[in-house]
Predicted model as a PDB file, atoms N, CA, C, CB and O in Angstrom, pLDDT in the B-factor column:
MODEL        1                                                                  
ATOM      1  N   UNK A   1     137.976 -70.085  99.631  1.00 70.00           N  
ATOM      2  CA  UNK A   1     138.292 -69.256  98.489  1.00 70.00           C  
ATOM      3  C   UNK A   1     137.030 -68.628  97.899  1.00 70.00           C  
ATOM      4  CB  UNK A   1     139.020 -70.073  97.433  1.00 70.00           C  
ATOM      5  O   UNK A   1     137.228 -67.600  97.252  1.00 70.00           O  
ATOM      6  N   UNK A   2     135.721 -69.071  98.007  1.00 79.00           N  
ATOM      7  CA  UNK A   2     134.800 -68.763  97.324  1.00 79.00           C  
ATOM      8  C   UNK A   2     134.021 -67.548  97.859  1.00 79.00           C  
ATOM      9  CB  UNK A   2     134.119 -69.843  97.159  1.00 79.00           C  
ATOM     10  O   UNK A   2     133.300 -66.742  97.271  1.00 79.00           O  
ATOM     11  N   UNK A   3     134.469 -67.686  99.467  1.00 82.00           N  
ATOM     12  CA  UNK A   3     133.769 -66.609 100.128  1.00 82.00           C  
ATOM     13  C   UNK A   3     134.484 -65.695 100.147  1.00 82.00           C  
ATOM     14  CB  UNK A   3     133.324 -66.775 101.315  1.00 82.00           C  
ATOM     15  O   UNK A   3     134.104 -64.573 100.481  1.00 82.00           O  
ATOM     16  N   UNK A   4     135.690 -65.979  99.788  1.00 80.00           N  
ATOM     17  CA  UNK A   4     136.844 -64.471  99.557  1.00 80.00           C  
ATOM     18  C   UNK A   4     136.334 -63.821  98.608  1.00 80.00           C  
ATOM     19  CB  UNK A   4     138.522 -64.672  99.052  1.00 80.00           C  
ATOM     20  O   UNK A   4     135.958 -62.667  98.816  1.00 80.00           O  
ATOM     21  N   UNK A   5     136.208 -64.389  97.390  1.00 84.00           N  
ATOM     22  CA  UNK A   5     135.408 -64.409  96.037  1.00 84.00           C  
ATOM     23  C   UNK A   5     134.093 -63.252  96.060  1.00 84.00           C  
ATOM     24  CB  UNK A   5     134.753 -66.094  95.809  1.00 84.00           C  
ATOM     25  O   UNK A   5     134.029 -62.250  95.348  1.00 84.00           O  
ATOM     26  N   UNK A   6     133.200 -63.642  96.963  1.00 84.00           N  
ATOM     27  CA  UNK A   6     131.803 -63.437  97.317  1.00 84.00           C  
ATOM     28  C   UNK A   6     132.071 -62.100  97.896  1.00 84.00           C  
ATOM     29  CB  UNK A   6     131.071 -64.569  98.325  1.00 84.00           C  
ATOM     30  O   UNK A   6     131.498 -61.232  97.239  1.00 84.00           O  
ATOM     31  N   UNK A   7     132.776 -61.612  98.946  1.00 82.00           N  
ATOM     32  CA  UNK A   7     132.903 -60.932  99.447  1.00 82.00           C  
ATOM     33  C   UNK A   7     133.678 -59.819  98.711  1.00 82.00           C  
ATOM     34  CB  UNK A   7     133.175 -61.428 100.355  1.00 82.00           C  
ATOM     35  O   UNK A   7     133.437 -58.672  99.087  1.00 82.00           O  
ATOM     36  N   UNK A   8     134.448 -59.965  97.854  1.00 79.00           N  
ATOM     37  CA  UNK A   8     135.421 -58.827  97.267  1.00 79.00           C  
ATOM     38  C   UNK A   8     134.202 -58.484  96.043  1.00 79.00           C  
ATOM     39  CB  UNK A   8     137.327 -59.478  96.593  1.00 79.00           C  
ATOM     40  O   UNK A   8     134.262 -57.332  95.612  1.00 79.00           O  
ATOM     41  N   UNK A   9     133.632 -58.947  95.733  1.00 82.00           N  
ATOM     42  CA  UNK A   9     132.268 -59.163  94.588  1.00 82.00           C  
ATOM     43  C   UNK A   9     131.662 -57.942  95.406  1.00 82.00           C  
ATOM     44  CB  UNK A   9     131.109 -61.000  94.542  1.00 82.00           C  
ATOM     45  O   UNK A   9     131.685 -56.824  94.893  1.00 82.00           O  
ATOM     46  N   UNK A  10     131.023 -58.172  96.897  1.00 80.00           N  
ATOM     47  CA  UNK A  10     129.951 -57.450  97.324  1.00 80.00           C  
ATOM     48  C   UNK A  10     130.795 -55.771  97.739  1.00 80.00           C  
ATOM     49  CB  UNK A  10     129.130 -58.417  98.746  1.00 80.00           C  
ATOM     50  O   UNK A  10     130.481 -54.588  97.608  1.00 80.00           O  
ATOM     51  N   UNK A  11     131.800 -56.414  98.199  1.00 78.00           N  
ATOM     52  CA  UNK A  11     132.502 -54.644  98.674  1.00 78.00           C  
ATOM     53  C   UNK A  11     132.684 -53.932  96.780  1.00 78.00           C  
ATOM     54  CB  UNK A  11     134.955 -54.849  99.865  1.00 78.00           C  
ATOM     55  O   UNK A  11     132.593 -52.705  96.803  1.00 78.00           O  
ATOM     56  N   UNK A  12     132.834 -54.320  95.787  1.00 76.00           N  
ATOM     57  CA  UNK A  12     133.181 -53.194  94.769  1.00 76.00           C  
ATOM     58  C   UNK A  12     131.571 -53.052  94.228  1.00 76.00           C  
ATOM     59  CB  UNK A  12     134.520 -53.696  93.397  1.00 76.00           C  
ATOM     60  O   UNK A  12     131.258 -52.013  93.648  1.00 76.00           O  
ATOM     61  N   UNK A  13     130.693 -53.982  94.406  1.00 72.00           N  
ATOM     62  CA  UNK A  13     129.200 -53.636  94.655  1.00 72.00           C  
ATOM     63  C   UNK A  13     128.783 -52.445  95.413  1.00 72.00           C  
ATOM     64  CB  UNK A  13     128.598 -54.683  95.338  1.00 72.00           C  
ATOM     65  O   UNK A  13     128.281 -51.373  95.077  1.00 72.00           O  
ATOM     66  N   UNK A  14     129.042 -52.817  96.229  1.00 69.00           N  
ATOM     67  CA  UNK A  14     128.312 -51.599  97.051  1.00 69.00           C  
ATOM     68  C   UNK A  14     129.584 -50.237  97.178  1.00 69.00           C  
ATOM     69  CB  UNK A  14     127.770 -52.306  98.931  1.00 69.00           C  
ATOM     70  O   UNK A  14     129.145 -49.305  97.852  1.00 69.00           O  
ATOM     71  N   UNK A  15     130.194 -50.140  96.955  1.00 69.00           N  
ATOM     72  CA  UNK A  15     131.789 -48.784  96.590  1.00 69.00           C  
ATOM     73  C   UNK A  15     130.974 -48.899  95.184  1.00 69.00           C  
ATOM     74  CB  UNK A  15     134.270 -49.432  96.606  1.00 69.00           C  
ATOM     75  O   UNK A  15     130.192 -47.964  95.007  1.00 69.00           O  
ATOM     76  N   UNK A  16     131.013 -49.781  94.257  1.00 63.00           N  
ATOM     77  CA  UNK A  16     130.119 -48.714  93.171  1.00 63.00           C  
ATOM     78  C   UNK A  16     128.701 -47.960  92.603  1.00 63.00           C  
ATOM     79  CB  UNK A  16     130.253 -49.117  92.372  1.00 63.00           C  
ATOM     80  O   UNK A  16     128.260 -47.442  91.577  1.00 63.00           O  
ATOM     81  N   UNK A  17     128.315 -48.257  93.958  1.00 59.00           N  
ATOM     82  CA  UNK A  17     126.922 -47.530  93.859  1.00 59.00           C  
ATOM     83  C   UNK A  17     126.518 -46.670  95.089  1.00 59.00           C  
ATOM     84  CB  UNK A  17     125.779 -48.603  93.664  1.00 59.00           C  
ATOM     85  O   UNK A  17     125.385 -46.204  95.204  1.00 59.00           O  
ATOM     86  N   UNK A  18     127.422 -46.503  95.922  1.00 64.00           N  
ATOM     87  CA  UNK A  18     128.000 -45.401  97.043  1.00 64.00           C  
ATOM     88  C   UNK A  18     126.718 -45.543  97.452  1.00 64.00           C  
ATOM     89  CB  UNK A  18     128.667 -43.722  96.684  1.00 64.00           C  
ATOM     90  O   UNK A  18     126.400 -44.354  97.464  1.00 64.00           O  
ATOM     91  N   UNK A  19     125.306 -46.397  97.953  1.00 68.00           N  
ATOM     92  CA  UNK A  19     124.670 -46.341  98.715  1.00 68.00           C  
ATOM     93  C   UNK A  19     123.457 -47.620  98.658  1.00 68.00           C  
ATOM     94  CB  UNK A  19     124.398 -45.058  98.666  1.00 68.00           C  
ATOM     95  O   UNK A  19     123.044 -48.044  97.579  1.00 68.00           O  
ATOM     96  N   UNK A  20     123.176 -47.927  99.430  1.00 68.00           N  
ATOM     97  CA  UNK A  20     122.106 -48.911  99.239  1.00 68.00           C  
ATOM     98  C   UNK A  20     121.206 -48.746  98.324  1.00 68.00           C  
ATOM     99  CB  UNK A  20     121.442 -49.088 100.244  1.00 68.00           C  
ATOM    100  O   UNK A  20     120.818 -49.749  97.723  1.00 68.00           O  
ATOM    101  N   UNK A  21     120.763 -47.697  98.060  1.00 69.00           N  
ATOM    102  CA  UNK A  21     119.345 -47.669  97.346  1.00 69.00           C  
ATOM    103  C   UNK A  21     120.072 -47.477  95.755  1.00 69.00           C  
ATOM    104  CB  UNK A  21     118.094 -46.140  97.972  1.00 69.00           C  
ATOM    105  O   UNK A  21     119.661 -48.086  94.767  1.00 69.00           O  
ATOM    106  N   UNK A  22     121.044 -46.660  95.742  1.00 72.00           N  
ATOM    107  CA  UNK A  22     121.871 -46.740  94.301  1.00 72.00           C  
ATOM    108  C   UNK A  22     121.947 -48.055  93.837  1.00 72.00           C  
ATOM    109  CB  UNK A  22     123.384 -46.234  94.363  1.00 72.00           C  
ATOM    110  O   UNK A  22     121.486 -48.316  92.726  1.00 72.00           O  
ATOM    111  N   UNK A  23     122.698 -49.321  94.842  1.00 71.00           N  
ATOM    112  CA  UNK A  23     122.719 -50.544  94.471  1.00 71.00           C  
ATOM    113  C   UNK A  23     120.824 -51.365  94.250  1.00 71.00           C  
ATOM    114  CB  UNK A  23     123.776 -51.207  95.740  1.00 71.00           C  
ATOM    115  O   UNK A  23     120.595 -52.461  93.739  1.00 71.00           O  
ATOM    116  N   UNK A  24     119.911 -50.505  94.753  1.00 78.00           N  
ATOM    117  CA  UNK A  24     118.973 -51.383  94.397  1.00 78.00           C  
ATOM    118  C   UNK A  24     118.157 -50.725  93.113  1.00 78.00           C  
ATOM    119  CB  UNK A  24     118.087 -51.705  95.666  1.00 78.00           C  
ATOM    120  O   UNK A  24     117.126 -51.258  92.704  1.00 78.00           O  
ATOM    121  N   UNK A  25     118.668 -49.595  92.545  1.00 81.00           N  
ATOM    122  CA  UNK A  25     118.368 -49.296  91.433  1.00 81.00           C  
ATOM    123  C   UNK A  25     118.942 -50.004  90.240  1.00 81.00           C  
ATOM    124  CB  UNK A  25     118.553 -48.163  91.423  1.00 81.00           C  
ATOM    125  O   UNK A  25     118.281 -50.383  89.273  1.00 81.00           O  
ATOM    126  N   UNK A  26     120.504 -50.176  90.434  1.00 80.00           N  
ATOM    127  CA  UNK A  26     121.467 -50.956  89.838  1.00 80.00           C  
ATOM    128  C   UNK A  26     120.833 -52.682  89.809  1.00 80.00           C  
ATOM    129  CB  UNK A  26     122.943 -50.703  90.771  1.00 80.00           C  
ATOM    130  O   UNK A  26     120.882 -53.112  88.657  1.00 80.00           O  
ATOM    131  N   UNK A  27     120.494 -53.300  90.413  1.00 85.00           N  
ATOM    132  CA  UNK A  27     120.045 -54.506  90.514  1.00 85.00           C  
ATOM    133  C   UNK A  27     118.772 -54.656  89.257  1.00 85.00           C  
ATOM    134  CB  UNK A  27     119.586 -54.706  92.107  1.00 85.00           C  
ATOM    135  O   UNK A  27     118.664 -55.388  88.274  1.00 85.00           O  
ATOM    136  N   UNK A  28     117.660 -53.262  90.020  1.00 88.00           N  
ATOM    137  CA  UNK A  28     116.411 -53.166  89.240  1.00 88.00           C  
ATOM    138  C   UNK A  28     116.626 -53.028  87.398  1.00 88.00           C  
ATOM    139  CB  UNK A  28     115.625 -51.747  89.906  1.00 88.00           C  
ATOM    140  O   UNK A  28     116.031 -53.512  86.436  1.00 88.00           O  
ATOM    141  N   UNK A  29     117.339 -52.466  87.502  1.00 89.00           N  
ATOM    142  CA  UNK A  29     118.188 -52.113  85.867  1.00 89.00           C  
ATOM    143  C   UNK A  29     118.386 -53.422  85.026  1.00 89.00           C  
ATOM    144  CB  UNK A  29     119.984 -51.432  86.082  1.00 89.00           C  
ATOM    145  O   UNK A  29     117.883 -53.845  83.985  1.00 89.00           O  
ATOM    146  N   UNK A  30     119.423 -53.936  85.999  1.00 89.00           N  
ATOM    147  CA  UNK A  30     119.848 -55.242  85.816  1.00 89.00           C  
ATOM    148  C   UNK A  30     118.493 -56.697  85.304  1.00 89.00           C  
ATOM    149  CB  UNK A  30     120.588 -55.468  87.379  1.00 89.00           C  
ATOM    150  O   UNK A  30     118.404 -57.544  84.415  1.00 89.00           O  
ATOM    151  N   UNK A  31     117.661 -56.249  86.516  1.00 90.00           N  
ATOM    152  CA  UNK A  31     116.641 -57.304  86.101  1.00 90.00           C  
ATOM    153  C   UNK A  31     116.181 -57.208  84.795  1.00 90.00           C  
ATOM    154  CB  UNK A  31     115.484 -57.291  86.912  1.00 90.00           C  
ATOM    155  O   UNK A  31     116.288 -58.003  83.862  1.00 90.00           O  
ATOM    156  N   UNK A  32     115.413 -55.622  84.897  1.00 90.00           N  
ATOM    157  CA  UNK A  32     114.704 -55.025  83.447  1.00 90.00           C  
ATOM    158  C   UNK A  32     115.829 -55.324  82.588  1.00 90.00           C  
ATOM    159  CB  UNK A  32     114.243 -53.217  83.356  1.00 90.00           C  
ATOM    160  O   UNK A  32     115.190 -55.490  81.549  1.00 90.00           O  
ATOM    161  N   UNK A  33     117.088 -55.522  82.242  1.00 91.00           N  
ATOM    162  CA  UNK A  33     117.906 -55.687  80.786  1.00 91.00           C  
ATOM    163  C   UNK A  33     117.565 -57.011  80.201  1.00 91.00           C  
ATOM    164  CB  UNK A  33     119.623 -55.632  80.941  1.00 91.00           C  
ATOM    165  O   UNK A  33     117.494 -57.238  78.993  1.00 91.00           O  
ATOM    166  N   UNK A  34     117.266 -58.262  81.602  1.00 90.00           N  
ATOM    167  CA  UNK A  34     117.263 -59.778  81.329  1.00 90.00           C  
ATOM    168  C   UNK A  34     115.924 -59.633  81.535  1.00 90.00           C  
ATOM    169  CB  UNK A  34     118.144 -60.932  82.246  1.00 90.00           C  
ATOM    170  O   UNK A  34     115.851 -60.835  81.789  1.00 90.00           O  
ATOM    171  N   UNK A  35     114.363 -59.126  81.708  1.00 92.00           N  
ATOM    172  CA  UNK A  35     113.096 -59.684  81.026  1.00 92.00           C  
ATOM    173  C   UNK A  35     112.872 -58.956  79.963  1.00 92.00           C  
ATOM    174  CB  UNK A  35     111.864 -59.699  81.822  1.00 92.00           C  
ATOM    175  O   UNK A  35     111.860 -59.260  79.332  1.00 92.00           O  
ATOM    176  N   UNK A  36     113.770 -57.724  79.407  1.00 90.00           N  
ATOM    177  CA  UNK A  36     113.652 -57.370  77.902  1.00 90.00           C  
ATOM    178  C   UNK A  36     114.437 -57.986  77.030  1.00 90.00           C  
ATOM    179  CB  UNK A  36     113.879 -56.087  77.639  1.00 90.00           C  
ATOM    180  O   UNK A  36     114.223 -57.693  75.854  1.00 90.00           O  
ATOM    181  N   UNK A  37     115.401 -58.859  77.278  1.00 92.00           N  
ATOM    182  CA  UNK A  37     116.358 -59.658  76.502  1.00 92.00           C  
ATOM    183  C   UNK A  37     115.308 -61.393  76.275  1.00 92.00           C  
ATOM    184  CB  UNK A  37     118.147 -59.776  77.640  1.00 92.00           C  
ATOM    185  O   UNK A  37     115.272 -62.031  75.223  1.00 92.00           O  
ATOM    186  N   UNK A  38     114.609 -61.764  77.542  1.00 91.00           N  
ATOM    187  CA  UNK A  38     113.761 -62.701  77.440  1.00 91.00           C  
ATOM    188  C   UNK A  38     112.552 -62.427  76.628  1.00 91.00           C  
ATOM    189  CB  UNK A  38     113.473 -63.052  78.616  1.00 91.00           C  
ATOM    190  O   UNK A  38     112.251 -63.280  75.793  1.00 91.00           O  
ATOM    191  N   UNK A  39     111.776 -61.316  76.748  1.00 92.00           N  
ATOM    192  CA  UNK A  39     110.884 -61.125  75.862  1.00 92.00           C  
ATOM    193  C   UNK A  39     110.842 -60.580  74.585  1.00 92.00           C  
ATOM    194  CB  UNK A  39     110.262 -60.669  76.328  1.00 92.00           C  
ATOM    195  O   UNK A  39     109.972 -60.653  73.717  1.00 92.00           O  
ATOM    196  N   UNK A  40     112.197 -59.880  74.616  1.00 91.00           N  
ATOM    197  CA  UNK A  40     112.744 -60.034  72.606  1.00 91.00           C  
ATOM    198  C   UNK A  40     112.995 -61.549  72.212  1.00 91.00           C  
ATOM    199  CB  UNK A  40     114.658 -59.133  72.138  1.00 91.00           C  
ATOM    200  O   UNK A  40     112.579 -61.873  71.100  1.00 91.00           O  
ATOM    201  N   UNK A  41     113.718 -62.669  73.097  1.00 90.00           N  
ATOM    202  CA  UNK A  41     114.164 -63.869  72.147  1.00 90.00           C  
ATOM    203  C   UNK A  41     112.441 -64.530  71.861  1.00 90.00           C  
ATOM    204  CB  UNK A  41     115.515 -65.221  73.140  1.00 90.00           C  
ATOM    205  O   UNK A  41     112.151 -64.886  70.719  1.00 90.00           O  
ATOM    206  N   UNK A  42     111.539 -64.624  72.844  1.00 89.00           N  
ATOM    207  CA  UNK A  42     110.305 -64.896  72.972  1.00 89.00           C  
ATOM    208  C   UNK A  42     109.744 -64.534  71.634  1.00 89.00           C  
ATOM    209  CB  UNK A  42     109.722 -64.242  74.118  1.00 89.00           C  
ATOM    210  O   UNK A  42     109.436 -65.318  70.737  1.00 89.00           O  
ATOM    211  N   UNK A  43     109.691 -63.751  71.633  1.00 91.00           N  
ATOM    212  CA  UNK A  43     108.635 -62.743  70.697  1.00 91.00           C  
ATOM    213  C   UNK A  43     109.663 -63.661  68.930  1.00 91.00           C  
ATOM    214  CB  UNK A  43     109.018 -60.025  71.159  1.00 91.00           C  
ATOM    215  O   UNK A  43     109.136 -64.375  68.076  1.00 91.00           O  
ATOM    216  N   UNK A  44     110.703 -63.346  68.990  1.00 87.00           N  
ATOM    217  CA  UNK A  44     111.801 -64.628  67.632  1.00 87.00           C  
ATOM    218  C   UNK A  44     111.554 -65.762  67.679  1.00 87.00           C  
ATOM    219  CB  UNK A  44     113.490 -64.909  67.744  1.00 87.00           C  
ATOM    220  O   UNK A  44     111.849 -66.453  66.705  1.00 87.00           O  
ATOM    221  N   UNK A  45     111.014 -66.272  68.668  1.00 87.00           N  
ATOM    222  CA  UNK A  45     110.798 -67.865  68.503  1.00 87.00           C  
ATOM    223  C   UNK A  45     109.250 -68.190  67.783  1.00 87.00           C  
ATOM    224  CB  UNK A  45     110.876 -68.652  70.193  1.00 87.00           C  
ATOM    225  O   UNK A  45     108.898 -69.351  67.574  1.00 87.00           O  
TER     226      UNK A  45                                                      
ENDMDL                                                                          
END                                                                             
């Protein structure tokens, strides 16, 4: 079940970024949202 899971995850992944490098911009995005969300709580503590 989990790899059914995994797999229906990666096909609307990659159908929503209609190309590899779209999805590795999408990822890069992704990272940059969580070390600017880490270095705003940082900076509050």
């Amino acid at each position: 079940m989990k790899k059914l899971i995994v797999i229906l995850a990666a096909v609307f992944a990659v159908a929503g970024c209609n190309t590899i490098s779209g999805m590795g911009k999408d990822i890069e995005a992704a990272g940059s949202a969580v070390d600017k969300a880490a270095t705003d709580t940082k900076k509050k503590m």
